[in-house]
C-alpha positions in Angstrom: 0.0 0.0 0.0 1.0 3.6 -0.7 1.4 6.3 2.4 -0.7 9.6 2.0 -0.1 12.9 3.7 -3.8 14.7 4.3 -2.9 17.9 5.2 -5.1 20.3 6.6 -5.2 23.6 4.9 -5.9 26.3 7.5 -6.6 30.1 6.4 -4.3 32.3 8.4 -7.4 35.1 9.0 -10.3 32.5 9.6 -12.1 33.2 12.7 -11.9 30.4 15.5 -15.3 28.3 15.8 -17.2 29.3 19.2 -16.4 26.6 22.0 -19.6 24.8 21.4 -18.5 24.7 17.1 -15.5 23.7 18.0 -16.2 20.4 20.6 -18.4 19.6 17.8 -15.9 19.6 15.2 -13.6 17.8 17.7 -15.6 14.7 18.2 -16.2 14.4 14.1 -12.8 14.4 13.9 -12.2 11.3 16.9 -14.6 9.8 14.9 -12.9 10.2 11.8 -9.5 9.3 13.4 -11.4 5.9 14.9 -12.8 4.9 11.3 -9.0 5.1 10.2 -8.1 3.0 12.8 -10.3 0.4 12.5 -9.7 0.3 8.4 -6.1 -0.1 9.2 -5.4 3.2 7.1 -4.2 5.5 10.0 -0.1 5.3 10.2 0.2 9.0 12.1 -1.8 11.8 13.1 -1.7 15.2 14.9 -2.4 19.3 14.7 0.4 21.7 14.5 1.1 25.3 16.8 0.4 28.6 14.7 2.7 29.5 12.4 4.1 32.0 14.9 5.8 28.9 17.0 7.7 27.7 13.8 11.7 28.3 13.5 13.4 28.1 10.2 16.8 26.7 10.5 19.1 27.2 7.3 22.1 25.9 6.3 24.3 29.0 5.0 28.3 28.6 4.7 28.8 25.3 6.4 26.7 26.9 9.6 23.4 27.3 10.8 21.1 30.0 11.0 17.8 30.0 13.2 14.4 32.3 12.1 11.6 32.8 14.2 8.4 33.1 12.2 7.3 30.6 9.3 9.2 30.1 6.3 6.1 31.5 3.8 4.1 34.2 4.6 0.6 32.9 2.6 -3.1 33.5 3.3 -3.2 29.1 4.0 -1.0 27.8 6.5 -0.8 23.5 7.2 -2.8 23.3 10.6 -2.4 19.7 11.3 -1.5 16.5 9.4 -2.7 13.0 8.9 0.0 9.9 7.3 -2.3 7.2 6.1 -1.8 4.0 3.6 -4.4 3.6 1.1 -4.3 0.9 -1.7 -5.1 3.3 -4.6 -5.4 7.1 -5.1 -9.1 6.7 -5.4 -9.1 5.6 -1.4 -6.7 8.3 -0.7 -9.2 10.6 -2.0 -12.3 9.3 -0.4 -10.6 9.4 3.2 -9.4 12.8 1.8 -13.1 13.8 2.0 -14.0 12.1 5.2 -11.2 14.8 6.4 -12.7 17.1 4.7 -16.6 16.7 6.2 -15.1 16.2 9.2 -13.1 19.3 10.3 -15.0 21.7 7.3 -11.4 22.9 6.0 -10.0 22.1 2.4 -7.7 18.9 3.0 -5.1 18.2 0.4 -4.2 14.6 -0.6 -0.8 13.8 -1.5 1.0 10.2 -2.2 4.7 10.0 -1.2 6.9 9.3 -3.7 7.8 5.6 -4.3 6.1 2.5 -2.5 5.3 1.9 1.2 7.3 -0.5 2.5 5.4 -3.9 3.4 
């Protein structure tokens, strides 16, 4: 099976959800992260800090150089992340849009390059 990354696509001036939005989207998304479980799809999961909490670290002159801030300023900034093993882009896809229903933001689907490893 091939490894997918579904990335969440976040806008960087969205509005929070209200607490009561939010617990609501929280348990579609347990409930997502369960289904891939149980298919034997999920291989790693999680949300990421703001943008603001990212350090770049470059490699200039045989040395290291450290940035606060993200790399890209952008209006879309990848919020969280999921790793999951799908037979065929098609599956990818549909678990792609169970993603998508679930948390109500744009989710990109993306193989890796080569084959998973058995």
């Amino acid at each position: 099976m091939k490894h997918y990354l579904l990335s969440i696509v976040t806008p960087t001036d969205g509005v929070p959800p209200a607490p009561a939005e939010m617990e609501r989207i929280m348990r579609n998304v347990e409930a997502f992260h369960r289904e891939l479980q149980q298919a034997g799809a999920l291989v790693f999961d999680g949300g990421l800090s703001a943008p603001g909490t990212a350090t770049v670290v470059r490699a200039e002159d045989g040395d290291t150089v450290f940035t606060d801030g993200p790399y890209i300023e952008g209006k879309e900034y990848l919020g969280g992340l999921s790793i999951i093993k799908a037979p065929d882009p098609d599956a990818a896809l549909g678990w792609g849009g169970k993603a998508a229903l679930a948390i109500g933001l744009p989710i990109e689907v993306r193989p890796f390059e080569g084959e998973a490893e058995a």
